[in-house]
N, C-alpha and C positions, 0 to 999 in steps of 0.2 A: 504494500500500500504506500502511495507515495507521500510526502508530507504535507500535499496541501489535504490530502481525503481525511488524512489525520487530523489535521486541525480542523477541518468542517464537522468530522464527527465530533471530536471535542467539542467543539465548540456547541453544535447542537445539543452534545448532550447537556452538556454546562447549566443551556438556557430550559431542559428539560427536568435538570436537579433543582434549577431555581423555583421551578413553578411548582413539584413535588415539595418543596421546601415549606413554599408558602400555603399551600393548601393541607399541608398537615400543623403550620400554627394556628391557622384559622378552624381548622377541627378540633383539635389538641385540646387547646385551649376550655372552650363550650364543656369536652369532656370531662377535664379535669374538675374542673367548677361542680360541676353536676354532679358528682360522687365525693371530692373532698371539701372540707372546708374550707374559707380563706385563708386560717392558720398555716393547714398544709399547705395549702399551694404554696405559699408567701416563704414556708421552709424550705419544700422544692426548690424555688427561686434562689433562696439565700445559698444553700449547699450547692446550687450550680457554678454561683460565680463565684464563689469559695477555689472549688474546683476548677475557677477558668483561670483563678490567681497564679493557681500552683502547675498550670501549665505551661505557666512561665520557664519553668525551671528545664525544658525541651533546649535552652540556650540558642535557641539558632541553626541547631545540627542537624534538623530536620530537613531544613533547605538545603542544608549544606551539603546532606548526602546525596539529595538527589538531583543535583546540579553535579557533584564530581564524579557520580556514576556514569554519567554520558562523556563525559575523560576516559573512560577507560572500557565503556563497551566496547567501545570498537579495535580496543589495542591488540596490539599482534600478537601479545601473549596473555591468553584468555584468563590466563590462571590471574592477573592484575584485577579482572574485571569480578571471579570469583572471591578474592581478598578484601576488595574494598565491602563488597554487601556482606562478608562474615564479619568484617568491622563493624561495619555501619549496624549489624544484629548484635552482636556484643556491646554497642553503646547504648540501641535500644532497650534492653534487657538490664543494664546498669540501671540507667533514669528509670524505670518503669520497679522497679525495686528502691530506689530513694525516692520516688514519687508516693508509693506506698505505705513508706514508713512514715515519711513527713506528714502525709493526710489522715495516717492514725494520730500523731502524736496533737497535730491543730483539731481533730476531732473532740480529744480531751479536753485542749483548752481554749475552742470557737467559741464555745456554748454560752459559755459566761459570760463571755469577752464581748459576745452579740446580743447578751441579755436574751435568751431561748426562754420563754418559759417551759418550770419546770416540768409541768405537764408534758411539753415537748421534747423534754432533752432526750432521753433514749432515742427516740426518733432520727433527731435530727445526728444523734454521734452512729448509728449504725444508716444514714443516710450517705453521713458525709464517707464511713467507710468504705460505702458499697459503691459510689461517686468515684474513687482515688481509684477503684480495686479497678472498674471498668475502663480508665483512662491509662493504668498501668499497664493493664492488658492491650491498648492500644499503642503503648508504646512499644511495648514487647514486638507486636506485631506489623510495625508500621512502614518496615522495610518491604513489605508484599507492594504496597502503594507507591515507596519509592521507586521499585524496580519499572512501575507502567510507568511515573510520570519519566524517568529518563529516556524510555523508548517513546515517549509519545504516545501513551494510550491513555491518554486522559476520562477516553469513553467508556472505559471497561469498570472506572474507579467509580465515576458518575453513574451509571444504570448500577451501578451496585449499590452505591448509596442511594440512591432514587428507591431502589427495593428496600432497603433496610428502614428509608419512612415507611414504609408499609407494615411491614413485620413489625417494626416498633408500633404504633398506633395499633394494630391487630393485638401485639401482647399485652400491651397498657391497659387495654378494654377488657380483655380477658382476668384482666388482675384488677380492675377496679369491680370488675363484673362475680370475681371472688371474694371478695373483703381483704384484697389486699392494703387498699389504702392507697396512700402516696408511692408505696415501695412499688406497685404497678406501674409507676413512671420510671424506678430503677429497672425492675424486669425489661420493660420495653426495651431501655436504653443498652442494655445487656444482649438482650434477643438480637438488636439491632447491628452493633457492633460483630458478631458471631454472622450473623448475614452478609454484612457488605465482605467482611474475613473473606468468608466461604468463596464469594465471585472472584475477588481480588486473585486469588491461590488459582482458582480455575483458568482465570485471562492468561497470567501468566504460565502456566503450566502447558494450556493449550497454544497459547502464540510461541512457547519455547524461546523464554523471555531469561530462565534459570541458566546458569551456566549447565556444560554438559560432565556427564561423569567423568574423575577425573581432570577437572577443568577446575576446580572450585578454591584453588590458591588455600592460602593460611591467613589470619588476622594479623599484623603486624602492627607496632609502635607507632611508624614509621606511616602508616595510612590514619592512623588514629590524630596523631599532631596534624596532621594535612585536613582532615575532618572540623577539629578543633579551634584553626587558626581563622578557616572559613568564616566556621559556624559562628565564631566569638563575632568578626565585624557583621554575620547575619543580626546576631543578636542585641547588639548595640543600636544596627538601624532599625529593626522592629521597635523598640523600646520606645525609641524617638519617634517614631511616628505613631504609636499609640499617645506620644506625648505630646504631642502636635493635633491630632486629629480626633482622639476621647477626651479631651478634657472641656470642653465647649460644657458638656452639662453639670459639672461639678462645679466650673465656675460659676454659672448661671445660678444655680443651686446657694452658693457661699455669696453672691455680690446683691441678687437680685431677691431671690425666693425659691420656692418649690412651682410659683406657677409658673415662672417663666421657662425653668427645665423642664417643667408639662408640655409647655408650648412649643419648645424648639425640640421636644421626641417627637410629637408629635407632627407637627410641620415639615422634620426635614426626613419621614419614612422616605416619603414619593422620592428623596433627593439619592436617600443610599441605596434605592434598588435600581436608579438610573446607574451610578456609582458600579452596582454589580453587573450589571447588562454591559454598556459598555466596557468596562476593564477586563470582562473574561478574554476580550478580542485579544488584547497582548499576555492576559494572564495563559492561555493555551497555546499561545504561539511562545514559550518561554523555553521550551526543550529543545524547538526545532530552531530557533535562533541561536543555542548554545553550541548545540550539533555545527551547523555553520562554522560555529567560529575555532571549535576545535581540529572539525575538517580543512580551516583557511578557505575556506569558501567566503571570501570577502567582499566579492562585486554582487553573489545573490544575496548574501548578509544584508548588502546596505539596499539593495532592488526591494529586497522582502521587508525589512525595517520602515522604508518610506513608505512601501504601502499601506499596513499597518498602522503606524503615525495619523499620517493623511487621514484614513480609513475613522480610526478612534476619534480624532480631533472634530472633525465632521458630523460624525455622531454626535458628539457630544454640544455642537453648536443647535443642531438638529432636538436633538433632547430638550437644551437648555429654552429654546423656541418656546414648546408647547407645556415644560415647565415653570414659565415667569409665567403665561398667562392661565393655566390651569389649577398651579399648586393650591391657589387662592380659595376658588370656588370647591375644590375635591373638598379641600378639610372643612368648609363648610358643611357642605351635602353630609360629610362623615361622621362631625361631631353635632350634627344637626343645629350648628351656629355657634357654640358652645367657646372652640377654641377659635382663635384667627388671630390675624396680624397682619401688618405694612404691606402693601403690593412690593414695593420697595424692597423690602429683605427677599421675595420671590426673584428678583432680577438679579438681585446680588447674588444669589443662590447657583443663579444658571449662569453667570459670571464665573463664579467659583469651581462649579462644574467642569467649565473649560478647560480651567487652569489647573484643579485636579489631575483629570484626563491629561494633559501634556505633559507634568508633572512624572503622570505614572511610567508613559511609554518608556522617558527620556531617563528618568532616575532606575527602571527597571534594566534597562537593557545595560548601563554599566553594574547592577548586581550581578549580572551574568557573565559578565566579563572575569567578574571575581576577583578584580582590583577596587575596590571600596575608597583607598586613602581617604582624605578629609570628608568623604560622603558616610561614613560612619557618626561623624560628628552635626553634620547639617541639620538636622531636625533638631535636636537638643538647642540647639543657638537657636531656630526658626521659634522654638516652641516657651525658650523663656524669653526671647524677647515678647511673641506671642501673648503670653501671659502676661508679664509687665505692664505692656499697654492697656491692653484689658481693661486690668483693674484701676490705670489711670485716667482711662477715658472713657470706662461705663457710662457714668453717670450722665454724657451727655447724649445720647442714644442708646444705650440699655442692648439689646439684642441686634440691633441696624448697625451700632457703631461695633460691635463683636465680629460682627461681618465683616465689616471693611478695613479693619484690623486684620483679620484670615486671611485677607484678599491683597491684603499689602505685605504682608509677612511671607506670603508663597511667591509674587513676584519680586522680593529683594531676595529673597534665598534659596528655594529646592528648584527654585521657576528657570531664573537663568544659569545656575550651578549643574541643573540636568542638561541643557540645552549645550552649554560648553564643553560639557563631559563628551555629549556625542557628537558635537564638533570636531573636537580634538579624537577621537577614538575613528573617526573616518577619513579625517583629513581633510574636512568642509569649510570652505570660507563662509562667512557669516548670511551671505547674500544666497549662495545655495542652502542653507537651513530656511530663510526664509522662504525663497523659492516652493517650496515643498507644500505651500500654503496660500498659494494665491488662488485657489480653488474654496479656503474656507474663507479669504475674506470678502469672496464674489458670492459666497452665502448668505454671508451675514450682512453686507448689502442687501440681498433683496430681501430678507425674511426679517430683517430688524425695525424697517417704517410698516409692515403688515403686522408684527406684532404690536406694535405702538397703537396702530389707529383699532383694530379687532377691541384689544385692552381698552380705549378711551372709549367707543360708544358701546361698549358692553357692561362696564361698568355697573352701572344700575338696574341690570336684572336680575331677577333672582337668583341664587345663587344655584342648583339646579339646569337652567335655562343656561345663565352664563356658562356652565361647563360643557354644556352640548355644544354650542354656539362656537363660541372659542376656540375650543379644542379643534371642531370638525374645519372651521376656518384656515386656524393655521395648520393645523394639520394636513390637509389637501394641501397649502399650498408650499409648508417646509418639505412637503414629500418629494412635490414639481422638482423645486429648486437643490433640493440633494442631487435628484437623479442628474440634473443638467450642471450643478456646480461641485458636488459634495462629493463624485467620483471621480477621480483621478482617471487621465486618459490610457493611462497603462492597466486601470482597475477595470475601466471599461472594458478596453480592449479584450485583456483574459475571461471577465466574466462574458462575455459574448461567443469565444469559443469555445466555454466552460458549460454553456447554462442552457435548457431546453428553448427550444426558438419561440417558443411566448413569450420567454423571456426577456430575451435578444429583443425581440420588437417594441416590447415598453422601454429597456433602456434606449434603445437609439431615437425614437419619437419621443420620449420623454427630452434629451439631450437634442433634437432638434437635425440629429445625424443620420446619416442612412446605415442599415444593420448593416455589420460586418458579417461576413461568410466564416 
C-alpha cells in the first residue's frame, strides 16, 4: 500500500474515531447519570484526572519510540529494528510498574487531600487502584501501537479503538445493569483496553509488522539512552504546551470566577473539535514525513510538506469562516440562551485557529526531525509571558482581552520560531514560505467581507434562525471559494487523477478550469 492510501485510511479512520468518540460521550454520559449518583459520577471524574496527572510520568518516551522505530525498520540489519521494540517493551513495563505503585501509594493519600467523603472513600481508593492498574496495563502494552504508528497504520489503531467504545459502553451497561455501581465504568474501561489490545496484536501480526524469527536483536543500554534523550526534549515540549494551551480555565477560574471558566468550556467545544478535524491532516501524515526524511527523500519531503501546510492552513481559514459566525448562535440554541458572549471573542477564536493550525504543521515537523534545540524551551517562555499578561490586563476585557493576549503571545513566539525552523531545515528564503500561501490569502479575501455582511444583517434573528441562515450562507459560499482558492494547483492536479470523475468535475467547475484527464 502506498503512502498516500495510508494516510487517506488514516486519516478517514481518525475522523471515524472522532465521531465514535463523540457519540459515546453523549451516551455515556445520560447513562451514567441514570444508574449512579452525582456523588459517583463527580468521583469517577475526580479519579480520572487523578489518573491523567500520573500519566505524566510516560516522560515523552512514548513518542519517542515511535518516531525512532521508523530509524530502524528499514535498516539492513533487522536485528536493530528487533532491539529497539524489546527496549522500547522493557521501558514500557518499567513505567507501567512505577505507575502502579505510585497510584496505590496517592490512593492512600488523595482521599483526604480531596476531602472524599467518608462514605466514599473505599470507593474512590479501590477506584483510583483499578484506574492506575488499567493504564499500567496500557503501558505494558503500548508498544503493539507503536509498532503501527511507525509503519503507518494509523487505521488499524483507530477501528480498534472505535470498537473498544463499543465494548466499553456495552460492559459499562452490563455492570450498571448488575449493581455494579460506578466500578461499571472501571469494567468498561478495562473491557475496552483488552479490545483495542486484541486488534492492535492482530494488525500487526497479520500485516507482518513483528520482526521475523531470529530477527529480534537484544535490548541494549545503548538504544535505551537514545530513547531517553529523545523522549526527555519530547517531554519538556509537551509540558509546555499543556502550559500554554490548559491553563486558559484555571486562570479564568483564579482572576474572574467559576462563570467565566463555564463560559469559555463551554464556548470554545465547537473550537477544539475544529482543532481535532483539522490537525489529524498533519497528525497522520507524521510517520510518512519521518520515513522521508530518514530515506533522504528530501524534494518529496518538502513536495509532500507544502501540501499538507497549504492543505491544513486552508482548512482552517475555511473552518474559522463558519466558526466566527456560527459559534454564537450554536451555544445559544445549546444552552437555550443560558451561556453566550462577544461576537468579538468568536472572530478572535477563528483568528486563533489559524495561527494554531500553522503553528502545529510548522513546530511538528521539526519534532520529527528530532533536533528540538531551543524549541524544547518555547512554550514555557510563550506561556509565562502568556500568563503575566493575563493577569495584568484582565481586568480591562476579562475573556476578549485573554484572547488577544493568546493571539499575540503565538505570533511573537511558537508562530515565527516554527516558520524559521522550517525555513532553515529546507533551505527557503522567506518569500518562498510565503509563496506557499497566496492561495489562503485569495480566501480570505473573498470569504472575509461575506462573512462581515451574513454576520451584520443577521444579527437580530433569533438565535435558531441565525444558525441556519448563517451557517448555510457562508457555508455555500466558503465551500465555492476553497474549491477555486483553498487548493493548491498541485493539490488539484493529483486529486483529479486520484479521485472518481464526479469528482474531477466539481473541482474543475468549481475552480473555473476544464477537468484534467
Amino acid at each position: 500500500m502506498s503512502r498516500l492510501k495510508r494516510f487517506a485510511h488514516s486519516l478517514l479512520s481518525g475522523y471515524v474515531l472522532l465521531g465514535v468518540n463523540i457519540l459515546f460521550t453523549l451516551a455515556s454520559v445520560p447513562l451514567a447519570l441514570h444508574y449512579l449518583s452525582t456523588q459517583e459520577f463527580g468521583l469517577w471524574a475526580v479519579t480520572t484526572q487523578v489518573a491523567g496527572y500520573i500519566a505524566l510520568m510516560d516522560f515523552g518516551l512514548s513518542a519517542a519510540a515511535s518516531r525512532i522505530l521508523i530509524d530502524y525498520k528499514d535498516h539492513q540489519n533487522p536485528e536493530e529494528y528487533g532491539g529497539i521494540i524489546q527496549t522500547s517493551a522493557w521501558v514500557g513495563l518499567s513505567q507501567a510498574a512505577l505507575i502502579f505503585l505510585v497510584g496505590i501509594l496517592l490512593a492512600f493519600v488523595m482521599g483526604p487531600l480531596l476531602h472524599i467523603p467518608s462514605q466514599l472513600g473505599r470507593k474512590f481508593l479501590w477506584l483510583m487502584i483499578g484506574q492506575c492498574g488499567v493504564m499500567a496495563t496500557m503501558f505494558a502494552t503500548r508498544i503493539i501501537g507503536q509498532i503501527l504508528t511507525a509503519n503507518q497504520r494509523f487505521d488499524v489503531g483507530n477501528y480498534g479503538s472505535a470498537f473498544s467504545f463499543a465494548v466499553n459502553y456495552a460492559v459499562m451497561w452490563w455492570g450498571f445493569a448488575h449493581g455494579a455501581g460506578v466500578f461499571g465504568m472501571m469494567w468498561g474501561q478495562a473491557a475496552a483496553l483488552i479490545g483495542a489490545l486484541a486488534i492492535n496484536w492482530i494488525g500487526c501480526y497479520k500485516l507482518k509488522l513483528f520482526p521475523r524469527r531470529g530477527q529480534w536483536g537484544r535490548p541494549s543500554w545503548e538504544k535505551f539512552h537514545e530513547l531517553f534523550a529523545f523522549g526527555r526534549d519530547i517531554f519538556l515540549y509537551a509540558l509546555g504546551y499543556q502550559f500554554v494551551n490548559f491553563s486558559q480555565t484555571m486562570l479564568l477560574t483564579r482572576l474572574i470566577g467559576l462563570n467565566a471558566a463555564l463560559t469559555w468550556g463551554i464556548c470554545t467545544r465547537a473550537y477544539l473539535v475544529l482543532v481535532q478535524v483539522i490537525g489529524r491532516i498533519f497528525d497522520y501524515s507524521t510517520s510518512a514525513l519521518a520515513e522521508m526524511m530518514v530515506r533522504g527523500e528530501r524534494e518529496q519531503l518538502l513536495r509532500r510538506f507544502r501540501d499538507i501546510t497549504v492543505l491544513s492552513v486552508n482548512l482552517a481559514v475555511a473552518a474559522g469562516a463558519l466558526f466566527a459566525v456560527g459559534n454564537g448562535p450554536f451555544v445559544k440554541v445549546w444552552t437555550a440562551g443560558r451561556i453566550q458572549w462577544s461576537p468579538l471573542n468568536d472572530l478572535l477564536l477563528a483568528v486563533w485557529l489559524v495561527i494554531s493550525i500553522v503553528v502545529r504543521v510548522h513546530i511538528g515537523l521539526v519534532g520529527q526531525t528530532k533536533a528540538f534545540h531551543f524549541m524544547r524551551f518555547i512554550y514555557f517562555i510563550e506561556g509565562l509571558v502568556f500568563i503575566g499578561l493575563t493577569i495584568l490586563l484582565h481586568r480591562f476585557g476579562g475573556i476578549t482581552m485573554m484572547l488577544m493576549v493568546s493571539i499575540m503571545c503565538s505570533l511573537c513566539f511558537t508562530f515565527p520560531y516554527g516558520l524559521w525552523r522550517t525555513r532553515e531545515y529546507f533551505h527557503l528564503s522567506w518569500g518562498d514560505l510565503a509563496g506557499w500561501h497566496r492561495g489562503t490569502l485569495a480566501l480570505v479575501g473573498t470569504v472575509a467581507p461575506v462573512v462581515a455582511l451574513v454576520w451584520w444583517f443577521g444579527r437580530n434573528l433569533p438565535a435558531l434562525q441565525q444558525l441556519i441562515v448563517e451557517l448555510t450562507v457562508v457555508g455555500i459560499w466558503t465551500a465555492l471559494m476553497f474549491l477555486r482558492c483553498g487548493l493548491d494547483a498541485s493539490l488539484r492536479a493529483e486529486a483529479c487523477r486520484r479521485l472518481p470523475a464526479w469528482v474531477r468535475t466539481i473541482l474543475s467547475r468549481a475552480a473555473f478550469a476544464k477537468p484534467e484527464d
